[in-house]
C-alpha positions, 0 to 999 in steps of 0.5 A: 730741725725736724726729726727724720725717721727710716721709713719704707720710702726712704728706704725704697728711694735709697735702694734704687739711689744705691743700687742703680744707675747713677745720676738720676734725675727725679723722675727716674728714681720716681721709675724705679722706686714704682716698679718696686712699690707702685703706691708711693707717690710721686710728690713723696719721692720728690720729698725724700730726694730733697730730704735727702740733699738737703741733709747731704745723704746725697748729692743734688747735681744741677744740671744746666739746661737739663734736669737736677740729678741725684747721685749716692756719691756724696763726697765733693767730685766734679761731672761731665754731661754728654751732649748727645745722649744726656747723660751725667758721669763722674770725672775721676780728678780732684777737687780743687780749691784752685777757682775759688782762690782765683775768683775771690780776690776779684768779686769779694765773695765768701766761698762756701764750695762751687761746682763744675759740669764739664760738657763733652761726647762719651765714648759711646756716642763719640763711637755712634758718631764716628768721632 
């Protein structure tokens, strides 16, 4: 694997990873990391974030029907994605083995981990709404 060095980049793109709002997509940490040093490019912040997954320093969420986010939490958590306003929060319950165990047995897969997005209303839009 090749070496990774700290750069001036990296260290923008994990400032704004570990100081801002969480679940980003990469066009927002792209926002962020401009506003502070407007000559890194785009394809470069685009590189250190899969840099980055790829080396589990962060988490790449896929997000069905939207796109990935990235969150600085790395440890395996389950999220929820609002479905009015789009955006992606942590769901503060344990990860269970408990899907891999049921499906196993069934489909003959090796597991290597899974991931669940729950969808629902967050409390400010359930307000918004009314519900």
């Amino acid at each position: 694997m090749a070496s990774y060095r700290n750069t001036i980049q990296k260290e923008a793109v994990l400032s704004v990873l570990h100081g801002g709002k969480k679940h980003m997509t990469a066009e927002q940490v792209l926002e962020l990391v401009h506003a502070q040093n407007p000559v890194i490019s785009r394809s470069t912040v685009f590189r250190i974030l899969n840099q980055l997954a790829e080396r589990g320093e962060i988490l790449r969420v896929r997000i069905p029907d939207g796109a990935d986010c990235f969150d600085s939490c790395n440890t395996p958590h389950y999220h929820i994605k609002c479905t009015s306003c789009g955006n992606v929060f942590d769901v503060d319950m344990p990860v269970s083995d408990l899907p891999e165990r049921l499906v196993r047995d069934t489909h003959g897969f090796l597991f290597t981990g899974h991931s669940i997005i729950f969808v629902g209303l967050c409390p400010e839009c359930r307000k918004k709404q009314g519900v």
